[in-house]
C-alpha positions as CSV (number, residue, x, y, z in Angstrom):
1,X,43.8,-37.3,18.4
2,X,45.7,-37.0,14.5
3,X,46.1,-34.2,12.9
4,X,46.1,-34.7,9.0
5,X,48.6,-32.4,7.6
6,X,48.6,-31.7,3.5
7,X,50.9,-29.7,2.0
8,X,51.5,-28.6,-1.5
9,X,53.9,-26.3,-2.9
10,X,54.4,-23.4,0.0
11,X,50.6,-24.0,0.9
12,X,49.3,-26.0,4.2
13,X,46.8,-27.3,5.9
14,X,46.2,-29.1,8.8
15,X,43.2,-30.8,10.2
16,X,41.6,-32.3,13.1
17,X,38.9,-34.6,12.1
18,X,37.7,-35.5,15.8
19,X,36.8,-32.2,16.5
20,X,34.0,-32.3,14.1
21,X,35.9,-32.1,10.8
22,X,37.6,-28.9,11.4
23,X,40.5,-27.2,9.7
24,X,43.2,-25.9,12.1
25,X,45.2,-24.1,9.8
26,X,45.6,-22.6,6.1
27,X,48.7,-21.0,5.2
28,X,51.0,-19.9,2.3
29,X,54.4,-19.4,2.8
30,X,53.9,-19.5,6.7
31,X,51.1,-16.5,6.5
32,X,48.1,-17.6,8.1
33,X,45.0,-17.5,5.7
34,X,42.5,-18.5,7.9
35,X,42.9,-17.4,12.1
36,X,44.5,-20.3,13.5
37,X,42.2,-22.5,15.7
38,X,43.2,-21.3,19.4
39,X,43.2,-23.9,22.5
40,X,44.0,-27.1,19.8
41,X,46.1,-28.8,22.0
42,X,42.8,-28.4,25.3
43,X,39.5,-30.5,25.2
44,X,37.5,-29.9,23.3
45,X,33.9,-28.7,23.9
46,X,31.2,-29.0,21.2
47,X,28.5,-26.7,22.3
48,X,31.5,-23.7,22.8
49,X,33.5,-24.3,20.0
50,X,36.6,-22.2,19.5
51,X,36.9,-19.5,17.1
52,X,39.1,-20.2,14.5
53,X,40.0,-22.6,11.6
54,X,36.7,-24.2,9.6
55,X,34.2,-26.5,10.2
56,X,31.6,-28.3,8.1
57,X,27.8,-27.0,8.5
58,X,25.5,-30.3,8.0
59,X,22.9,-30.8,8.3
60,X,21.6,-27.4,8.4
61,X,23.2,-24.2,8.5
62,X,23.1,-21.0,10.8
63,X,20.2,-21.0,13.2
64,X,16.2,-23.0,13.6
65,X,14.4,-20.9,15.8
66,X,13.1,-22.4,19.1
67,X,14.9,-25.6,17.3
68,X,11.4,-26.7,16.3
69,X,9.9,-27.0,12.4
70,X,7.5,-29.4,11.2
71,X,8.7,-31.7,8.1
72,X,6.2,-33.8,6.0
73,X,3.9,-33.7,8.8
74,X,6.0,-34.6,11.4
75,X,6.8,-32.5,14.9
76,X,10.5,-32.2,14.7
77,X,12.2,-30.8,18.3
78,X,16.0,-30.0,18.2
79,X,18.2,-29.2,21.6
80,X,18.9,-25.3,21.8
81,X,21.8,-23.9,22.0
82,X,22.9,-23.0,24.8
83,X,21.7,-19.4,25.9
84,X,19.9,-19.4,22.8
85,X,16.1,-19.8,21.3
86,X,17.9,-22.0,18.2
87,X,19.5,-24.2,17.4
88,X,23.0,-23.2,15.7
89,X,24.5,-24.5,12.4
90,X,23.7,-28.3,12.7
91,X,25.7,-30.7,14.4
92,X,28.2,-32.3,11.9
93,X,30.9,-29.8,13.6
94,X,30.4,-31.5,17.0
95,X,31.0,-35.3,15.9
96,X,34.1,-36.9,15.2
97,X,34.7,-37.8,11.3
98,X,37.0,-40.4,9.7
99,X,39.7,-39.8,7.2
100,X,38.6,-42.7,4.2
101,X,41.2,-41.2,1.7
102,X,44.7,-39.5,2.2
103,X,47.3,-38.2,-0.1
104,X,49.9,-35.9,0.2
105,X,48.1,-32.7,-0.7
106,X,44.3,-34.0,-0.3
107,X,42.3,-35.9,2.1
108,X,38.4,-36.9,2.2
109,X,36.8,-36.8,5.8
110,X,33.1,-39.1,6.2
111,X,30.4,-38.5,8.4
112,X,27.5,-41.0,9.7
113,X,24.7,-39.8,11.6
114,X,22.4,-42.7,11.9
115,X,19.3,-40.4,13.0
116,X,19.1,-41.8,16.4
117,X,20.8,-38.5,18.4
118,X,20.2,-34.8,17.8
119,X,18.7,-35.5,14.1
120,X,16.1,-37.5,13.8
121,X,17.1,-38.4,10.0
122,X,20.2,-40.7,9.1
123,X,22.6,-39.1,6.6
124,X,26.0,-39.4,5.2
125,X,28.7,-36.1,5.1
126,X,31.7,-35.6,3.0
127,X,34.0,-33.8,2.8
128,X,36.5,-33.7,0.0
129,X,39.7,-31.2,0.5
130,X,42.1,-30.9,-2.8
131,X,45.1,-28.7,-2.6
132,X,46.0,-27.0,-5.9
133,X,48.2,-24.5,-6.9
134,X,46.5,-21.9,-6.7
135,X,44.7,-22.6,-3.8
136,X,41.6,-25.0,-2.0
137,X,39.3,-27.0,-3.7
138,X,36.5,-28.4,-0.9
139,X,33.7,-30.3,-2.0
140,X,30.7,-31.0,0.1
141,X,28.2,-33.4,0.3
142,X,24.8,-35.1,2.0
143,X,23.5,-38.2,1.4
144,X,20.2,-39.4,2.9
145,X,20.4,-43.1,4.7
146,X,17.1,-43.2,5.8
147,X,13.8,-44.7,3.7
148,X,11.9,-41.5,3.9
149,X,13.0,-37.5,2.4
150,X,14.4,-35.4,5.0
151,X,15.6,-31.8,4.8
152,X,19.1,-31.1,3.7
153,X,21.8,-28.0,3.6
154,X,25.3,-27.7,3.9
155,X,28.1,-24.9,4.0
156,X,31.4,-24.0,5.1
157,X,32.3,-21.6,8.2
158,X,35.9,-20.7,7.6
159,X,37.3,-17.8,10.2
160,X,39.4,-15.8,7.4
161,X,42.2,-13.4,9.1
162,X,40.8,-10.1,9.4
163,X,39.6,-8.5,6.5
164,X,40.0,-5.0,5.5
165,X,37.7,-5.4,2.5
166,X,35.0,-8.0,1.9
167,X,33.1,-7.4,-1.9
168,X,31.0,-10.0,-3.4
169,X,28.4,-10.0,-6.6
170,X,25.3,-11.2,-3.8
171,X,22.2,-9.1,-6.1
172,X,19.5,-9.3,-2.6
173,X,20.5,-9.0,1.3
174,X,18.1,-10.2,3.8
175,X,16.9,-8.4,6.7
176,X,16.8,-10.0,10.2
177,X,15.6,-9.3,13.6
178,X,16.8,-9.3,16.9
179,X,17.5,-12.6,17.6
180,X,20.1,-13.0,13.8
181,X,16.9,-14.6,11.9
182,X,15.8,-13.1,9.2
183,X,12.1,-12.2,8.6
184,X,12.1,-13.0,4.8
185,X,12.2,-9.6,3.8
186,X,15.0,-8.7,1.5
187,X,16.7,-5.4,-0.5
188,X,19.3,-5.2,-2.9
189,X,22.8,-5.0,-1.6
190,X,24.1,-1.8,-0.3
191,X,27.3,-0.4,1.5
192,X,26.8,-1.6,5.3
193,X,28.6,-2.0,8.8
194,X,26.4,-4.5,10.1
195,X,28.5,-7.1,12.2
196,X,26.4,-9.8,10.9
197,X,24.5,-10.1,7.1
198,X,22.5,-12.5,5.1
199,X,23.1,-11.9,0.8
200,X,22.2,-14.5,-1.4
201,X,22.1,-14.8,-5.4
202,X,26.2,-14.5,-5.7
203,X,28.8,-16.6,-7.4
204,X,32.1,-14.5,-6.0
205,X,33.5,-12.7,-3.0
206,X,36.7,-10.6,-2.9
207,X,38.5,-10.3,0.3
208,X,41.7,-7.7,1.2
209,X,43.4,-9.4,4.0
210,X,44.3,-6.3,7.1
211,X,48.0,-7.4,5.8
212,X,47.5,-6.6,2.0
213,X,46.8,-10.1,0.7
214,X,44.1,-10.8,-1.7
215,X,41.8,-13.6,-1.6
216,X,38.5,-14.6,-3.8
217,X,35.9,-17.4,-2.8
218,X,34.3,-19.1,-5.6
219,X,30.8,-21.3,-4.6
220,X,29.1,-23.8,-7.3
221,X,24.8,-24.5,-6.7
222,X,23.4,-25.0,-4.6
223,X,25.3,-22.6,-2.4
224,X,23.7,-19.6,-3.2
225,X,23.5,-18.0,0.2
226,X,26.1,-16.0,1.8
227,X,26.6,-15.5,6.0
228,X,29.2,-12.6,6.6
229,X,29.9,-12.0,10.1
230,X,32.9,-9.7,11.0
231,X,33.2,-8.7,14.4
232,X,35.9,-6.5,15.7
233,X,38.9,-8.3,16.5
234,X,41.3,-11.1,14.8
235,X,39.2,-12.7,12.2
236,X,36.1,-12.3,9.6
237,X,34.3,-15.1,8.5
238,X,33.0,-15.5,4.9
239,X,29.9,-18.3,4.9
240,X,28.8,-20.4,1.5
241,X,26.1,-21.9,2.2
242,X,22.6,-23.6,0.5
243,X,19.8,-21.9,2.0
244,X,18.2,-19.2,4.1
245,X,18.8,-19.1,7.5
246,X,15.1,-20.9,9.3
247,X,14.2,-21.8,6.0
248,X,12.2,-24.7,7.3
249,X,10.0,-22.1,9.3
250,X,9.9,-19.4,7.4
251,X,8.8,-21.5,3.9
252,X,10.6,-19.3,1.4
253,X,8.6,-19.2,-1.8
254,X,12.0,-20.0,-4.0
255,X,13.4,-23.0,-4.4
256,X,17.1,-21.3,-3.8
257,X,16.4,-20.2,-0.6
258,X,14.6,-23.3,1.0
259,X,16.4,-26.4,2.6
260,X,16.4,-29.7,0.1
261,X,13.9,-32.0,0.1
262,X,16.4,-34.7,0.0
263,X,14.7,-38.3,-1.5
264,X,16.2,-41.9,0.2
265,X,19.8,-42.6,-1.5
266,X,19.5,-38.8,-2.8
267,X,23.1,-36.8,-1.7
268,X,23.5,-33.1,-2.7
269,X,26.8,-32.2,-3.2
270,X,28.7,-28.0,-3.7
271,X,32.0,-27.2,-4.1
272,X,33.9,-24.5,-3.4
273,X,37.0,-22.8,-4.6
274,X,39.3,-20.6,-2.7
275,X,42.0,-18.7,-4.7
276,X,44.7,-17.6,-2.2
């Protein structure tokens, strides 16, 4: 296993792209951004993945309950998770990538599923990291490689360092029920404790850093959803994502909140910008 390190100014990152295109480290000036990815150095296991870093969401994000939905007709069965009724945040995080383009302070990681596994549709995944100065610049994208449309999300699950403060412009929060699904019914945003919430309909979130720092996640369309889970302990994670959680169950009525119907040859592509 090779780590990709990128450096630029007093910023770094490092990367492990056989364990599912992960990030193993941000940092400025030796101050940890994101938690570090713990055990990097043990084998690792897909299904119980450590909690730390980033890692790609492709080709679905969050959870499918019972890991079943019908698509175009078709009977579509997914493998649980395990001790779970879903199926959690795709599969793209379990399989090794490839590094197709390196430079000092970027590198571009590719995916190819060739629908014969835990997917039943072939698709491509990128992912394109770009230090700047003033921070990360990631850009996702799914292509579809097989002759017929198949659904399509994507997102990012990076484990910030514990947050004092997390603010963002989401206009609607969706409730959810005992199992972290929602049940498609949704409020505006208030004040809330709640380890776990869904917002959508944002553009910007604001995070205080338990050490003073200040960071502020930018997302470009289709990422319009938000996942904010912030547990007590060492790190709070901050979700840009494309779609509701079980959107291909529940059948959201807007476009926004619905996974992509994407055509043969058809990629959708986000980016997302993190000022730190």
């Amino acid at each position: 296993m090779e780590d990709v390190t990128l450096s630029r100014g007093d910023l770094r990152m490092v990367l492990r792209p056989e364990w599912g295109g992960r990030v193993r480290e941000l940092s400025r000036a030796g101050r940890d951004i994101l938690h570090p990815l713990q055990g990097a150095d043990e084998t690792f296991d897909p299904t119980i993945w450590p909690k730390g870093g980033a890692y790609p969401l492709f080709p679905f994000h969050n959870r499918i309950s019972q890991g079943r939905f019908k698509w175009d007709g078709r009977e579509v069965q997914l493998p649980l998770h395990p001790h779970e009724a879903a199926t959690v945040h795709g599969h793209g995080h379990k399989l090794p990538w490839q590094v197709v383009e390196q430079g000092p302070d970027m590198v571009e990681l590719r995916l190819s599923d060739q629908g014969d596994g835990v997917w039943p549709f072939p698709f491509t995944a990128v992912q394109r990291f770009q230090l700047t100065q003033g921070g990360l610049e990631l850009v996702l994208s799914i292509r579809n490689d097989g002759d017929a449309t198949m659904p399509a999300g994507l997102g990012w699950h990076p484990y910030f360092t514990k947050c004092r403060t997390v603010r963002s412009d989401a206009a609607r929060e969706w409730a959810m029920d005992e199992h972290f699904l929602p049940d498609g019914n949704w409020g505006s945003v208030t004040e809330s404790e709640a380890t776990t919430r869904y917002l959508s309909d944002w553009s910007r979130v604001d995070m205080e850093l338990s050490d003073g720092r200040r960071l502020t996640l930018l997302a470009e369309e289709p990422l319009s959803h938000l996942v904010l889970h912030d547990p007590a302990g060492a790190y709070t994670c901050v979700e840009p994502v494309s779609h509701l959680a079980n959107a291909l169950n529940l059948q959201p009525e807007r476009a926004a909140d619905c996974m992509v119907g994407l055509a043969p040859a058809e990629t959708l592509r986000a980016g997302v910008m993190l000022d730190c």
